[in-house]
C-alpha positions in Angstrom: 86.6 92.8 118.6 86.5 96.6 119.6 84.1 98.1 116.5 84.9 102.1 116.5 82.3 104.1 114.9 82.0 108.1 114.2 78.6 109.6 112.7 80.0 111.8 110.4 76.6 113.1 108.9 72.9 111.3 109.3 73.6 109.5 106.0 77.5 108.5 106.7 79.5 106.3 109.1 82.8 105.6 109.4 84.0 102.9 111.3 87.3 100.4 112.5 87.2 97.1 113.9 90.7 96.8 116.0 92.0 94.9 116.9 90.4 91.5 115.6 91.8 88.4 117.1 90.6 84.8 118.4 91.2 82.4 120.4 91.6 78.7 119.6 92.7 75.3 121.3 96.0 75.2 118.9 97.1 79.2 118.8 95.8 80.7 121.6 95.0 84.7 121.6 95.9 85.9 118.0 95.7 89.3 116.8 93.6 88.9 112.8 94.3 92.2 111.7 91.9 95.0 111.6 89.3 96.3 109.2 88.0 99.6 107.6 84.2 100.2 107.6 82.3 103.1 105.3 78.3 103.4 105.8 76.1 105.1 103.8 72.0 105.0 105.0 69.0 106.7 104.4 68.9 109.5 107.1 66.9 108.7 109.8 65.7 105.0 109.0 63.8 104.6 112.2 61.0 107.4 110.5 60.8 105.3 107.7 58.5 102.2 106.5 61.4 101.4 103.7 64.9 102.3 104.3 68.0 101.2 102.6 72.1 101.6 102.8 75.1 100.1 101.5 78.1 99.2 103.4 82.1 98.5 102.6 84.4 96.9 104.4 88.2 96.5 103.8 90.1 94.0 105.8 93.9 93.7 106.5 94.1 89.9 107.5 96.7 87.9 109.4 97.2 84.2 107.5 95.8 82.3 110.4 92.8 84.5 110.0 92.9 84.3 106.0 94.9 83.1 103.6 93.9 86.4 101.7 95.5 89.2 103.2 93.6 91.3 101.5 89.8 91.5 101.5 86.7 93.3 101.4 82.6 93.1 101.2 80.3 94.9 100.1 76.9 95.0 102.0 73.7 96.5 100.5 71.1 96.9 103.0 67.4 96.8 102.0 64.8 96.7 105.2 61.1 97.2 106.1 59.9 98.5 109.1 56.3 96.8 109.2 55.8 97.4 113.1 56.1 95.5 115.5 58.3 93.4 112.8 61.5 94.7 111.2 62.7 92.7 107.9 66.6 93.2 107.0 68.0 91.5 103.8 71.9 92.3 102.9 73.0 90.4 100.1 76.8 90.3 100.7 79.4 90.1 98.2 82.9 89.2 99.4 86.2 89.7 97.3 89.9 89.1 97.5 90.8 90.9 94.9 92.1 88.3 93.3 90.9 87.4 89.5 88.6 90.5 89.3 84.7 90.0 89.5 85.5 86.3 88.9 86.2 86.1 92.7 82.7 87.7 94.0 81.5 85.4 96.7 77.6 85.7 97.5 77.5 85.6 101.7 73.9 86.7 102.0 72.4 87.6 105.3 68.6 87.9 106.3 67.2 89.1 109.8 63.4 89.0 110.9 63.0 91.0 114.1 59.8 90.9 116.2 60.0 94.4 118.7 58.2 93.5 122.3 58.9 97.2 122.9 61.4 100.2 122.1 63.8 98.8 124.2 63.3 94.9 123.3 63.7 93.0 120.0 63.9 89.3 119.2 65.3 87.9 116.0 65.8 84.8 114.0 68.8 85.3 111.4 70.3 83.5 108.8 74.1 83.8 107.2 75.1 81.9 104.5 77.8 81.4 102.1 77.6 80.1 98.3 80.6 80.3 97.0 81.9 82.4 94.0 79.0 83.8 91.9 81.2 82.1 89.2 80.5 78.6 90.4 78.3 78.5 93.3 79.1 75.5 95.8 77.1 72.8 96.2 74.6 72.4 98.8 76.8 70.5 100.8 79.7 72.9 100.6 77.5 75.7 101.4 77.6 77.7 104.7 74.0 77.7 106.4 74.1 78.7 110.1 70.1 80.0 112.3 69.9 82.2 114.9 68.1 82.9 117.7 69.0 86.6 118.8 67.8 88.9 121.8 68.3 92.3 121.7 68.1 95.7 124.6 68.8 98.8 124.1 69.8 100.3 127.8 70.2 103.3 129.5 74.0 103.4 129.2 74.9 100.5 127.3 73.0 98.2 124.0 73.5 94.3 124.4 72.7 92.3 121.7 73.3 88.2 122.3 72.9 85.4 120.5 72.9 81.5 119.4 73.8 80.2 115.8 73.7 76.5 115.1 75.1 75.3 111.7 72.7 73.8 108.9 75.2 72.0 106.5 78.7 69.9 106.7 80.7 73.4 106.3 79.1 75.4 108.7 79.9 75.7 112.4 77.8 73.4 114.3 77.0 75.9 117.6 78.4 79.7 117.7 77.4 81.9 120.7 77.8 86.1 120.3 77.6 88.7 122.9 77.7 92.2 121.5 77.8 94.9 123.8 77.7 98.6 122.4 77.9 102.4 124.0 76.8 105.1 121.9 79.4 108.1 123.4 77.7 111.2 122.6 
């Protein structure tokens, strides 16, 4: 997916992902649908030993992507910047809109970063999903997927890459990303 991104002030980000698509054995390419990103930080983070942010997305979704076709998260952002080790904790929810706050789904993310230098960072990460607040799934149902992640910040372009393996039934067993970023100005 293409992520477009415009600095509107040091506190606010706007962003689109477009298109979204994937590929699988069964469908082949398919475009997803695209999605709507508004980001709110504490200026200039990187100056900071605590920094915070929130972050809302709002998806338009094809059915093979998600039965819902429409969703959205929101994604508080809490770090600490401890040097040489950055701690990130987001605790996602996830809606479809559908049966009000009874739908909240609690998708939690967590990143530990160790920073070799400026330029170089490893990570381990964790997502998870589980469930609906109202009736979180059981530990079996629950999505649980580790990562390993490297990340370099370049010259002219920032590539961040990683390796996810799956902790429970309804996870994915082995996910690879490769995420390769240009800051335009």
């Amino acid at each position: 997916v293409a992520e477009w991104a415009y600095g509107v002030t040091d506190w606010f980000e706007q962003g689109l992902y477009l298109p979204l698509y994937s590929f699988s054995q069964n469908d082949g390419a398919t475009f997803n649908g695209f999605k709507i990103r508004e980001l709110f930080v504490r200026p200039h983070k990187d100056e900071h030993k605590f920094f915070y942010g929130v972050n809302f997305e709002f998806s338009v979704n094809q059915k093979q992507w998600d039965p819902r076709h429409y969703t959205s998260e929101v994604r508080p952002i809490v770090g600490w910047h401890l040097h040489p080790i950055d701690i990130i904790v987001n605790p996602i929810m996830d809606t479809s809109y559908v049966g009000g706050f009874k739908s909240l789904d609690f998708a939690p993310a967590v990143r530990v970063a160790y920073n070799f230098s400026p330029k170089w960072a490893g990570s381990i990460e964790e997502y998870a999903d589980y469930g609906p607040l109202r009736q979180i799934y059981s530990a079996h149902d629950q999505s649980h997927q580790v990562w390993a992640v490297m990340n370099h910040e370049g010259k002219y372009v920032n590539i961040e890459t990683g390796i996810g393996f799956g902790l429970t039934s309804a996870s994915d067993r082995v996910t690879l990303k490769l995420m390769v970023s240009r800051d335009l100005n």
